[in-house]
N, C-alpha and C positions, 0 to 999 in steps of 0.2 A: 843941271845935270840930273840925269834919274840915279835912281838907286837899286841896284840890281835886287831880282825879288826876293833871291835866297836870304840877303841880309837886311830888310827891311824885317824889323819889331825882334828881332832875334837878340841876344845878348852878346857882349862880347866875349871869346872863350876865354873859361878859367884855367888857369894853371891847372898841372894834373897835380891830383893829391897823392902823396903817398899812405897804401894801408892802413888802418886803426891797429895799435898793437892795446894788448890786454896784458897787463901785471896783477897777480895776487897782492894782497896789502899783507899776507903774512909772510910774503917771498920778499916785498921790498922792503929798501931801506927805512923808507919815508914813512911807516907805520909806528903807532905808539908806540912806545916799550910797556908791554905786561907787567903789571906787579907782580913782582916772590912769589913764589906759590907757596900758600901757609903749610906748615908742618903737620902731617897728620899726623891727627891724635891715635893711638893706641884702640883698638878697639878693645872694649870689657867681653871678656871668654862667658860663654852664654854657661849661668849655671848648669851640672850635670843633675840628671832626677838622682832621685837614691835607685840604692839596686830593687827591682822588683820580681817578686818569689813564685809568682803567677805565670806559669808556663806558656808559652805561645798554644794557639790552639793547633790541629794537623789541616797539615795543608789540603783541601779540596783534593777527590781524586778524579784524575784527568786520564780520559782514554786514550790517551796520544801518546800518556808520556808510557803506557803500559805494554808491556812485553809484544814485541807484533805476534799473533794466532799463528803459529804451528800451519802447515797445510795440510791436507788431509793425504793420506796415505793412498797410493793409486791403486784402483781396485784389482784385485786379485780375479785368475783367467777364470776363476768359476762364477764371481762377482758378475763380472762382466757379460759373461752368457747366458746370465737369468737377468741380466738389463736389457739384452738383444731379444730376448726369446719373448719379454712382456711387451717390448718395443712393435714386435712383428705381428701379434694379438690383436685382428681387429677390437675395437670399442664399439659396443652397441649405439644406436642411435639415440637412444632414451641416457646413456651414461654423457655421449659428446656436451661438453660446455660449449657453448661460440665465445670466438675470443674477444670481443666486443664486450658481451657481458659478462664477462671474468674481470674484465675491464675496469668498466662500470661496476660490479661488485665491489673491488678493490678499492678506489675511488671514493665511494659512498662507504664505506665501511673502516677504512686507515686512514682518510680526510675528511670525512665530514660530509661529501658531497652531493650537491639535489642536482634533478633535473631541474631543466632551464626554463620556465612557463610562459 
């Protein structure tokens, strides 16, 4: 007789397993028993210094923690119409800055900074 191909060199099937289960050893029974936990000792209270007569020095002053600045008070109508009236003043050409090099002035002068070579 032949022997059909499916089951030629194949094994014969095994029983189905059931799941691996997983237990902690400190949840089961079957773990050592722990010995006593020793009695702790008493800690020794950390000597205090003696009293010292030396004042603390003052603390840094900090911009943050200082009163916020007041605003400025809005300008008054006559204020305000000798800011309109200079506003409205052409500026000669010889006074005009270009805002490039107001810039660049600012720049080189409150940073430090070169041009670029």
């Amino acid at each position: 007789g032949a022997t059909p191909p499916s089951a030629r060199g194949s094994r014969p099937a095994a029983p189905a397993k059931a799941p691996p289960t997983f237990t902690r050893r400190s949840k089961s029974g079957s773990a050592a028993p722990t010995p006593p936990a020793a009695e702790p000792r008493p800690k020794a209270a950390a000597p205090v210094p003696p009293p010292d007569d030396v004042p603390l020095p003052p603390e840094p002053f900090d911009p943050y923690d200082a009163a916020p600045a007041r605003e400025p008070a809005p300008p008054t109508a006559a204020e305000e119409r000798e800011m309109m009236d200079e506003a409205s003043r052409p500026v000669p050409e010889s006074e005009r800055i270009d805002p490039d090099d107001a810039a660049l002035n600012l720049l080189r002068s409150e940073l430090g900074a070169r041009p670029l070579e």
